[in-house]
Backbone as CSV, one residue per row, in Angstrom:
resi,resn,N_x,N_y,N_z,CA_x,CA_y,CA_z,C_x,C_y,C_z
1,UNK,-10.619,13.990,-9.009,-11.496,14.310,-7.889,-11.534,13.117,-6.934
2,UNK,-11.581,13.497,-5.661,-11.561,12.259,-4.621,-12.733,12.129,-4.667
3,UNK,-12.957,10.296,-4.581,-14.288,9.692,-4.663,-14.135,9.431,-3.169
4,UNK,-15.288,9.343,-2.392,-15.515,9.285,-0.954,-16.868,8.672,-0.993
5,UNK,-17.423,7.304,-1.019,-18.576,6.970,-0.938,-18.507,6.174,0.724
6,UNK,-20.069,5.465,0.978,-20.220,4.817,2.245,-19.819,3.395,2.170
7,UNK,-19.278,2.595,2.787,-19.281,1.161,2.157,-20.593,0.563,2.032
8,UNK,-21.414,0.956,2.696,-22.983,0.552,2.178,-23.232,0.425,0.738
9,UNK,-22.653,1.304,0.138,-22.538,1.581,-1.390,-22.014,0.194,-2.062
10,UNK,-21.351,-0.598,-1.256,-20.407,-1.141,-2.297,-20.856,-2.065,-3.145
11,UNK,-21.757,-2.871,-2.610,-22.620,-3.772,-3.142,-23.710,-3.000,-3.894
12,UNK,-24.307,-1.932,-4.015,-25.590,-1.717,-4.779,-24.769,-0.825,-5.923
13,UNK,-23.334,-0.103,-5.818,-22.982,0.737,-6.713,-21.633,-0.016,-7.355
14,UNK,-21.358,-1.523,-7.111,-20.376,-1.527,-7.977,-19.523,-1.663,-9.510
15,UNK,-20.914,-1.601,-10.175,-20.469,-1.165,-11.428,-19.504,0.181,-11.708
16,UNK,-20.099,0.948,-10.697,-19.988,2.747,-10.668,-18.600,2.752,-10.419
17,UNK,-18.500,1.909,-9.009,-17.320,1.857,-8.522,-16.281,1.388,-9.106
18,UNK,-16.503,0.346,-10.053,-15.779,-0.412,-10.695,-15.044,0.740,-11.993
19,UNK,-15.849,1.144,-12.572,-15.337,2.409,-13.483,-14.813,3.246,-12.670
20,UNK,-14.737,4.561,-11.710,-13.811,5.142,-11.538,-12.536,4.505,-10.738
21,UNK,-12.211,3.441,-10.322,-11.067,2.583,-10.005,-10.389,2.258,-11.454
22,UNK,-10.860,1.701,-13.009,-10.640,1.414,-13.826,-9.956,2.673,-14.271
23,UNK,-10.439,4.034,-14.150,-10.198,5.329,-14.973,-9.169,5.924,-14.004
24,UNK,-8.685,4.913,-12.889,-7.100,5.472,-12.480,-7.148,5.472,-10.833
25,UNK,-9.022,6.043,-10.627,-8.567,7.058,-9.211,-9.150,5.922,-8.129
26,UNK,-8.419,5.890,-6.915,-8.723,4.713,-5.999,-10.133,5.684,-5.043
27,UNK,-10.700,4.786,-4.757,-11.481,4.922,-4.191,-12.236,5.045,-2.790
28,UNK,-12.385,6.126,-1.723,-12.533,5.956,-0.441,-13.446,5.170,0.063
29,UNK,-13.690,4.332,1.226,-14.816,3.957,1.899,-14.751,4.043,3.297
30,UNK,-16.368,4.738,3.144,-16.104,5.017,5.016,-17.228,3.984,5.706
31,UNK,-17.308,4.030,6.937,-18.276,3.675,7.676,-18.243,3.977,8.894
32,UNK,-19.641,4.313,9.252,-20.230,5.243,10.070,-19.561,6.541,10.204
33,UNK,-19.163,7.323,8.783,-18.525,8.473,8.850,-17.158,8.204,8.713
34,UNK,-16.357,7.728,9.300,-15.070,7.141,9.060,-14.180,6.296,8.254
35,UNK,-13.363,7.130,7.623,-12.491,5.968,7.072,-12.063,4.619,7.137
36,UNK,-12.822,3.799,6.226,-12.854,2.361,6.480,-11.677,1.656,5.531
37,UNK,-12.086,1.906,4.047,-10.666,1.336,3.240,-10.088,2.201,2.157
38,UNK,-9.587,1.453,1.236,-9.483,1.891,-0.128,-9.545,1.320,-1.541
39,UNK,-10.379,1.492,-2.289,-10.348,0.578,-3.500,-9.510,0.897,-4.519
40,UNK,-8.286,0.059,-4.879,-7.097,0.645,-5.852,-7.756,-0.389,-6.804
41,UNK,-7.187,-0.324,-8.115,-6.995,-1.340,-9.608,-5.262,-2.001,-8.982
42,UNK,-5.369,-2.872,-9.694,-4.509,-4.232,-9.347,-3.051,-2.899,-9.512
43,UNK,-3.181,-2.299,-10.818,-1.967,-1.140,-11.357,-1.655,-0.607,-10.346
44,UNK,-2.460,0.480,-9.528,-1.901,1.220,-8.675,-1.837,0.395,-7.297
45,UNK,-1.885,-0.451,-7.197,-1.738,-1.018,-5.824,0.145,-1.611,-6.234
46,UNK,0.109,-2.208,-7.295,1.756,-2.032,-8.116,2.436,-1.443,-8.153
47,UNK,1.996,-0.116,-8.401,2.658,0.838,-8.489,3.551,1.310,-6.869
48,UNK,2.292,0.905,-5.882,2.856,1.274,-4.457,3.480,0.389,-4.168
49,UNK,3.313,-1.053,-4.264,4.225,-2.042,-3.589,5.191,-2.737,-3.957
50,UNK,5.420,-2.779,-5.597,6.414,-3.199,-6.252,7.914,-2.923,-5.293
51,UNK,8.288,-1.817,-5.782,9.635,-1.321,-5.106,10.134,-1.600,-3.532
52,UNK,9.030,-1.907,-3.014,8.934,-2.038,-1.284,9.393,-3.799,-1.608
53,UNK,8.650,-4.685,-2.780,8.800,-6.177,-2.010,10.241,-6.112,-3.084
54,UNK,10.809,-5.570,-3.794,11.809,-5.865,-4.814,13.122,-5.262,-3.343
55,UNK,12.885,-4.294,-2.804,13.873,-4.402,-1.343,14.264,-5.430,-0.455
56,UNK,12.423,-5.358,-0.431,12.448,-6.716,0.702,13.367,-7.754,-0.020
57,UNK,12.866,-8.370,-1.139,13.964,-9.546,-1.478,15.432,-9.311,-1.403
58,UNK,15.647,-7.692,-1.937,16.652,-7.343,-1.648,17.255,-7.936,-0.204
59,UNK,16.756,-7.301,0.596,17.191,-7.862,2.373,17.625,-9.024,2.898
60,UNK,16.612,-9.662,1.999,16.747,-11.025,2.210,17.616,-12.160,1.598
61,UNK,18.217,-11.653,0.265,19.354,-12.394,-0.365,20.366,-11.584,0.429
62,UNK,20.663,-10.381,1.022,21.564,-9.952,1.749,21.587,-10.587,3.131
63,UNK,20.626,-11.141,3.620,20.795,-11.662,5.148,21.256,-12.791,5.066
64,UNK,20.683,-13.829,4.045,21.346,-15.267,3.489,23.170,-15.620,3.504
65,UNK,23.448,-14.176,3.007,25.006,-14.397,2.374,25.434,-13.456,3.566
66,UNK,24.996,-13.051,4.876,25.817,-12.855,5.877,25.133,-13.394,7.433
67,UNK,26.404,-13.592,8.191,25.886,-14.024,9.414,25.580,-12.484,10.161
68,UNK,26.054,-11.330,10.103,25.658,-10.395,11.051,24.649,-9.861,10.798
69,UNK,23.918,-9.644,12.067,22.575,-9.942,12.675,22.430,-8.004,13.320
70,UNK,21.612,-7.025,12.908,21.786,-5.499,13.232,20.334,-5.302,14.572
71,UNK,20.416,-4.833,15.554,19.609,-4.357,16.344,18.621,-3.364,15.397
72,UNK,17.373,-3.419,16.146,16.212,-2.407,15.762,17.240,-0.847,15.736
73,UNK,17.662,-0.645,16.964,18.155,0.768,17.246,19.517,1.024,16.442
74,UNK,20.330,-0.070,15.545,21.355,0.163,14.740,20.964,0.224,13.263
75,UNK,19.484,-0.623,12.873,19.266,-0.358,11.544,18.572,1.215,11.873
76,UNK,17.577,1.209,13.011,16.889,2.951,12.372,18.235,4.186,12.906
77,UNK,19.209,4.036,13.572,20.333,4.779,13.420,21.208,4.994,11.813
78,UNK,21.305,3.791,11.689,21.841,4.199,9.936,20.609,4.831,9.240
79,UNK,19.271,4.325,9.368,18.252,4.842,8.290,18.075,6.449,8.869
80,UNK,18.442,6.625,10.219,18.297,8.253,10.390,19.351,9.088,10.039
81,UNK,20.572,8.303,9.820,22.161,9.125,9.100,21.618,9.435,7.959
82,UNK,20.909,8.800,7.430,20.973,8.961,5.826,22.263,7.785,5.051
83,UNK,23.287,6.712,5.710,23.427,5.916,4.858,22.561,4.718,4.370
């Protein structure tokens, strides 16, 4: 179930908060009605960014060991081919 509390909450409910982040599910916060953040556990914030910075390094031992240098409009042309 999506948790959706106020960030007002965060300070008087964070025990509460602290358990359903622990039991998996991240947590919404709004203010003044609006989407303000999100509270993940250290895991699922891992889970999202692992693979993204293990690229990035990727990129970056690949840019080291070459001198050619790709335009904005030649890398999102290959990323829109699909190679």
């Amino acid at each position: 179930m999506i948790q959706i509390k106020p960030i007002s909450e965060l300070c008087d409910n964070l025990p509460e908060i602290e358990k359903i982040v622990d039991a998996g599910s991240p947590v919404y916060l709004t203010k003044n009605g609006y989407g303000a953040m999100v509270i993940l556990s250290l895991e699922q914030y891992a889970e999202l960014t692992d693979e993204i910075e293990f690229k990035l390094d990727e990129a970056d031992k690949a840019a080291a060991l070459s001198d050619r240098r790709m335009t904005h409009d030649e890398v999102f042309a290959k990323y829109k081919s699909g190679v």
